[in-house]
C-alpha positions in Angstrom: 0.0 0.0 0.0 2.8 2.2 0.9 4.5 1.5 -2.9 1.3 2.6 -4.2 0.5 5.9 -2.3 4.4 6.9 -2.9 3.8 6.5 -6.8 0.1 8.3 -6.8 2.4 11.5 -5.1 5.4 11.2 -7.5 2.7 11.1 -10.8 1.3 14.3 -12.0 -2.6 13.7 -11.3 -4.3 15.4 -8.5 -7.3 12.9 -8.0 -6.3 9.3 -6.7 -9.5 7.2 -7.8 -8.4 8.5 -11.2 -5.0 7.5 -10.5 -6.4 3.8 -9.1 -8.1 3.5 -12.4 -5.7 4.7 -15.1 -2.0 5.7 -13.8 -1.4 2.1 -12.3 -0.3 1.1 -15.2 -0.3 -2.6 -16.4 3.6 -3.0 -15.2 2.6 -2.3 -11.9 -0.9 -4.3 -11.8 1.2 -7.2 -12.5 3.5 -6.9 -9.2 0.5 -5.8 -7.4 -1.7 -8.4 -7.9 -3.3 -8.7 -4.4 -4.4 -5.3 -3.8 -7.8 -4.9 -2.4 -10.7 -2.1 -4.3 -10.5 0.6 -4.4 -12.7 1.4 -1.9 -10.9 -0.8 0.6 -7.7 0.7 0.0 -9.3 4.1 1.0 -10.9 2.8 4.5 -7.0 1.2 4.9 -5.3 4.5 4.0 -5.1 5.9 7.8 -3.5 2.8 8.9 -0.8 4.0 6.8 -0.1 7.1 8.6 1.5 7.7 12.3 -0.6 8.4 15.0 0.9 10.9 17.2 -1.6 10.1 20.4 
């Protein structure tokens, strides 16, 4: 998850569901193979972040 947050920031588009859909391109799909939807990546997303309770 981290690998693909890191490439949405480094590519040029603003909007990630756009960049879920079209800039993960077919090179990365194929390494990435066991990603959940794209809806479940979004409830996941805060797990990625520190917590600084």
């Amino acid at each position: 998850m981290l690998f693909v947050m890191v490439l949405f920031h480094l590519s040029p588009g603003k909007d990630f569901k756009h960049f879920w859909r079209y800039g993960l391109t077919k090179e990365h799909r194929d390494g990435l193979r066991e990603l959940p939807s794209h809806s479940r990546f979004v409830s996941l997303k805060p797990r990625l972040f520190l917590s600084w309770r």
